[in-house]
Structures are given as C-alpha cells and as structure tokens.
C-alpha positions as CSV (number, residue, x, y, z in Angstrom):
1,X,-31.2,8.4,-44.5
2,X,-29.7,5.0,-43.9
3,X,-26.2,6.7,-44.3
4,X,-26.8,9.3,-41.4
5,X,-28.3,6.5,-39.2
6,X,-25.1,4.9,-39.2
7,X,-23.0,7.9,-39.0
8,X,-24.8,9.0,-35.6
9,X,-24.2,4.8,-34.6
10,X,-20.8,5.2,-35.1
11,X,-20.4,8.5,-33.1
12,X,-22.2,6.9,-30.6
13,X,-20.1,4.4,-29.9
14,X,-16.8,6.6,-30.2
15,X,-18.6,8.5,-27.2
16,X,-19.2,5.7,-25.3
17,X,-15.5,4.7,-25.9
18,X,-14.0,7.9,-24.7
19,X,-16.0,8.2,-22.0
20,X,-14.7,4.6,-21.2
21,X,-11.3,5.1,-21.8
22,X,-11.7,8.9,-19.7
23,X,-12.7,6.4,-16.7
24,X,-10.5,3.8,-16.7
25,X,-7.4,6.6,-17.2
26,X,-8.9,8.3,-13.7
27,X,-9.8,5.1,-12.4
28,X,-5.8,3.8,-12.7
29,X,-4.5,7.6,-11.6
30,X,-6.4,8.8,-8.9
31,X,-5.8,8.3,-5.1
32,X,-8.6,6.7,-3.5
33,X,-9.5,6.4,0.2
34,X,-11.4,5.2,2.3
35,X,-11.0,5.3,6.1
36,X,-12.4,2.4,7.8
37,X,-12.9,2.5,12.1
38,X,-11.8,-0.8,13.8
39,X,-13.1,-2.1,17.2
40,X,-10.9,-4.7,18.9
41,X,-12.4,-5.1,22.6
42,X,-9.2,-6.3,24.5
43,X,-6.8,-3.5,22.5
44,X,-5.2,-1.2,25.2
45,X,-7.0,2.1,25.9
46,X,-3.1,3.8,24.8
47,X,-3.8,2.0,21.5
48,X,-7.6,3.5,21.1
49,X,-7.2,6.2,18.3
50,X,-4.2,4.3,16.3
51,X,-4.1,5.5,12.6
52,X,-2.8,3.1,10.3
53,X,-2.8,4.4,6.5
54,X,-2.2,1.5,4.2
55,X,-0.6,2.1,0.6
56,X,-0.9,-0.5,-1.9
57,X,-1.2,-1.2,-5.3
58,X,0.7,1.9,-7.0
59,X,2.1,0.1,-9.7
60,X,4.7,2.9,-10.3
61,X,2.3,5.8,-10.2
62,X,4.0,9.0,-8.5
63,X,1.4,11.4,-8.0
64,X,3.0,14.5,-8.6
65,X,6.7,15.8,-8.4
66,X,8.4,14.0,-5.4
67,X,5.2,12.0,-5.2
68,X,3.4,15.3,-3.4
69,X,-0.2,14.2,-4.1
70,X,0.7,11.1,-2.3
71,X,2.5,12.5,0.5
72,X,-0.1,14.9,1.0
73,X,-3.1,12.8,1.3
74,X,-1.6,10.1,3.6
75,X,-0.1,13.4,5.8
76,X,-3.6,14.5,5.4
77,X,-4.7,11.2,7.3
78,X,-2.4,11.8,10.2
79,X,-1.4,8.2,10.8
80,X,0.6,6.4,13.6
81,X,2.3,4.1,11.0
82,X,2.2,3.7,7.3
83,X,1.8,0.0,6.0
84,X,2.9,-0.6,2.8
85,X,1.0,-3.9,1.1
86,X,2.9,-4.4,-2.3
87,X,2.3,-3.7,-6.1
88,X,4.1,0.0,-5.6
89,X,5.6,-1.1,-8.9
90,X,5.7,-3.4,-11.5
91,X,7.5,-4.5,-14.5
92,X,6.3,-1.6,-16.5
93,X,7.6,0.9,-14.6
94,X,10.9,0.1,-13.6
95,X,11.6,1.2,-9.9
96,X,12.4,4.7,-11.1
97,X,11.0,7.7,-8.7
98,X,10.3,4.7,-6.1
99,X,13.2,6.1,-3.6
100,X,11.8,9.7,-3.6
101,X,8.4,8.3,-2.8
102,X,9.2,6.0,0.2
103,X,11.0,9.4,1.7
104,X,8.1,11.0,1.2
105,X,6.4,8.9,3.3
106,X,8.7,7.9,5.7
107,X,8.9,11.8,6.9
108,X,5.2,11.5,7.6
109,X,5.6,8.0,10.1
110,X,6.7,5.0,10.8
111,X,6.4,2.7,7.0
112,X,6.3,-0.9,7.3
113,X,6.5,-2.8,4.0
114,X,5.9,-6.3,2.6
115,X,6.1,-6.8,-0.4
116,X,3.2,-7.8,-3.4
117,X,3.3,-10.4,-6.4
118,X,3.9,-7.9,-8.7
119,X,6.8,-7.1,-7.4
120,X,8.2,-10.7,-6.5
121,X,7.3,-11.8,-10.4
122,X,9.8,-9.0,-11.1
123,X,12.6,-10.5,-9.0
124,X,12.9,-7.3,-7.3
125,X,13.2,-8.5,-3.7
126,X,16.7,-7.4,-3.1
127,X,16.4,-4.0,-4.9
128,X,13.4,-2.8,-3.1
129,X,14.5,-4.0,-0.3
130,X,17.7,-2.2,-0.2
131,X,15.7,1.0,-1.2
132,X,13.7,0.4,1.6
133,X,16.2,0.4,4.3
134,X,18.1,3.2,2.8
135,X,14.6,5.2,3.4
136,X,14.4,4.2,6.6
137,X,11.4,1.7,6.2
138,X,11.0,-1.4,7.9
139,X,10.6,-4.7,5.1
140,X,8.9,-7.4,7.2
141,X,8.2,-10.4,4.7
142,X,7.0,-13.4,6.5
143,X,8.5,-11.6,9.9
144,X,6.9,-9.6,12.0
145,X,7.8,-6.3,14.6
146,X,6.5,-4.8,17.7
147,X,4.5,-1.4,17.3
148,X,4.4,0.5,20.5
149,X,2.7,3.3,21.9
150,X,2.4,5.0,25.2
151,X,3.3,1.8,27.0
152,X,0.5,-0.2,24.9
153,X,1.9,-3.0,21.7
154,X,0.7,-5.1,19.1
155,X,2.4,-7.4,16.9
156,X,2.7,-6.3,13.2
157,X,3.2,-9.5,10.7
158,X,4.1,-9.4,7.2
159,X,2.8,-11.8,4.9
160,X,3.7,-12.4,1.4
161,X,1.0,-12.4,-1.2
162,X,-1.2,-15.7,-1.0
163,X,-0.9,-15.6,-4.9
164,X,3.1,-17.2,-4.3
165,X,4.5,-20.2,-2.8
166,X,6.4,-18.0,0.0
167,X,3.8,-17.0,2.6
168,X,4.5,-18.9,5.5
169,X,5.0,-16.9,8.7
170,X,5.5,-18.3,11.8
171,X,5.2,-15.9,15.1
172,X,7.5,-17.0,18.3
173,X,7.3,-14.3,20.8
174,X,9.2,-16.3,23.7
175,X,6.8,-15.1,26.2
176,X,3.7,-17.6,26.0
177,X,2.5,-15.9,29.5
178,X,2.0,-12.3,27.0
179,X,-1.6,-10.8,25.9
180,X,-0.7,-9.4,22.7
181,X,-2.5,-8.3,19.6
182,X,-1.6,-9.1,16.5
183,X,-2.3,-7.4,13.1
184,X,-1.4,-8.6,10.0
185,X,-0.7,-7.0,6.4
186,X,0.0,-8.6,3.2
C-alpha cells in the first residue's frame, strides 16, 4: 500500500512538471497581442486612426519559414509603422534568420528600430545595425525621426534600454515656435 501511494506521488508530480514545462514552451513560442487604443487630445485629426504594431522581445524566435507567422500577424494588424523595441535576439541565437525577418516586416510598413539590452550585452550594435539598413529599417538609438501623415507629424524617439549606461536622448527640433507630439519607444 505504502508503495503504490508513492508511486501515484511521484506520477503526480511528473504531471504537474510536464504540464509546466508544456506552458513555459508555449509561453516562450507563441505570438501574443494585445491591441491597446490611445487618446492624445491635441493629436491632429489626420493622425486619429494611426496603427503602430510594436515587436519586441523575440530573442531569435522566427515563427515559421521566412518568419510567416510573424509577418502575418503584424500584416493582420494593418499598422502605419512598425516599431521595433529590442531583444529580437540574443546571445543564444546568433543573428541567424534575423535579415529574412526584418524583410518580412519591412514589406508590411514603415519599421523603426532601437535596440534592447540583450542585444547591446552582445556587442551587436554594428551588425544589426547594418542588417537593419540593408532592410530598409530606420535604427534610431537615442535619435529620433519625423513620422508623417496626411499633412499631420509626430516625433518618434528612440531610447536605449534604461537597464545600460547609454540612454540619454536629447530632442532639438530648431523650431521652438512648433506644436509637436512626441512618442517615444525603447
């Protein structure tokens, strides 16, 4: 008796294990999202409707050949611009299948990028940028761009992650007399 009590313990916990281990493999390969509405009272009435998908935090996952699942979801989204907030890789993964992916995206819209501390720890700044501009996405760490639409703007500013030494940003627009918004990402 004692022997089977243990025996159904044992298997007990091995279920609760897997099942575990099931969720945080689903958890860590799954697209998530989540589409969140933003009011801003002095934005232009061109601007009202502006879609801005944000990817982050891939850490090397592709999501199918040529990155597809991804593609396909953020197309699914029909965004104005894509904003790209670091971590889309990491020291495990290399920067293998990264290219394919930012074209991907960059067929879809617009892709801003800054980049994440996952990346900088990797000493990867000069790589990804390069694959970035050879996409055709726009790297604006600790810079910033102007984002227009039907005559309306708004600043975009690219911040480096907090978690570094190398965030500061510092926005000059040369025309103090402008109304402007600005958005940041990081």
């Amino acid at each position: 008796m004692k022997r089977r009590k243990g025996c159904s313990r044992f298997f007990a916990w091995l279920l609760i294990l897997a099942l575990a281990a099931g969720f945080f493999m689903w958890g860590n390969n799954s697209i998530v999202t989540e589409e969140v509405d933003v009011s801003i009272s002095s934005l232009s009435d061109a601007l009202e409707g502006f879609r801005i998908v944000q990817v982050s935090d891939l850490h090397g996952k592709t999501f199918g050949k040529d990155s597809f699942g991804l593609a396909q979801t953020v197309k699914n989204a029909q965004p104005d611009i894509i904003a790209i907030t670091g971590d889309v890789v990491d020291a495990s993964c290399g920067l293998e299948g990264l290219e394919e992916q930012i074209l991907s995206l960059c067929a879809i819209a617009p892709v801003y990028y800054v980049m994440g501390n996952h990346e900088w720890a990797c000493g990867w700044e000069q790589e990804l940028n390069d694959i970035m501009a050879r996409c055709g996405a726009v790297v604006i760490h600790n810079t910033y761009c102007e984002i227009e639409k039907d005559g309306a703007s708004f600043i975009l500013g690219g911040l480096y992650d907090f978690g570094t030494d190398r965030y500061m940003i510092s926005l000059e627009l040369g025309d103090g007399d402008r109304d402007i918004e600005i958005a940041y990402i990081a």
